[in-house]
C-alpha positions in Angstrom: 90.0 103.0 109.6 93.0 100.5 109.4 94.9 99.9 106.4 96.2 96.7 105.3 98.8 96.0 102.5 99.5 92.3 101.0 101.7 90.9 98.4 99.1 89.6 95.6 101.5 86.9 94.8 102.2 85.4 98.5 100.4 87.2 101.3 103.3 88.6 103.1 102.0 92.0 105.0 103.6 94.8 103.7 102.1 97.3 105.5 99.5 97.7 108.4 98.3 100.9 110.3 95.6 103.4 111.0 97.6 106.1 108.9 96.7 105.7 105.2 99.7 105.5 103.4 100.0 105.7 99.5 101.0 102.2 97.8 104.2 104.1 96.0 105.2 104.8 99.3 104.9 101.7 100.9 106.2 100.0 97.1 109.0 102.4 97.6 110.0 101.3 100.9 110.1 98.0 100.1 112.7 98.9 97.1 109.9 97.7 94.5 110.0 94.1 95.3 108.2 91.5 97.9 110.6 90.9 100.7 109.2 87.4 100.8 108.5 86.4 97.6 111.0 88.5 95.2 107.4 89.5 93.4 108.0 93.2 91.5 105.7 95.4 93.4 103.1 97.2 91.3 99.9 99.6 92.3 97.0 98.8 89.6 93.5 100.8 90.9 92.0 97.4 89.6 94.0 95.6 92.1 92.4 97.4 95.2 90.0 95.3 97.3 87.9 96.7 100.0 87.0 94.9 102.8 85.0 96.2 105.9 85.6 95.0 109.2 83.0 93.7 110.9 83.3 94.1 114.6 81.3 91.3 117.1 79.1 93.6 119.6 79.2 92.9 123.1 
């Protein structure tokens, strides 16, 4: 199961793999702040969205 990590404020990818990485960790690599945007980088649990993908048979 891929994991995909945004910025909340712009979009910019932060992080994207199969390995599940924990959000201090990628926040930490990115020395707390949005390459992109400048945006402080926080982890809130009630900022976590789900989304499955949906993969087209055939």
């Amino acid at each position: 199961m891929p994991q995909t990590v945004v910025c909340k404020q712009c979009g910019h990818l932060l992080y994207k793999g199969v390995e599940l990485k924990p959000p201090t960790e990628i926040i930490q690599r990115n020395g707390g702040v949005c390459p992109r945007c400048g945006r402080k980088l926080t982890f809130r649990i009630e900022d976590v969205e789900i989304i499955p993908i949906v993969e087209e048979a055939g």
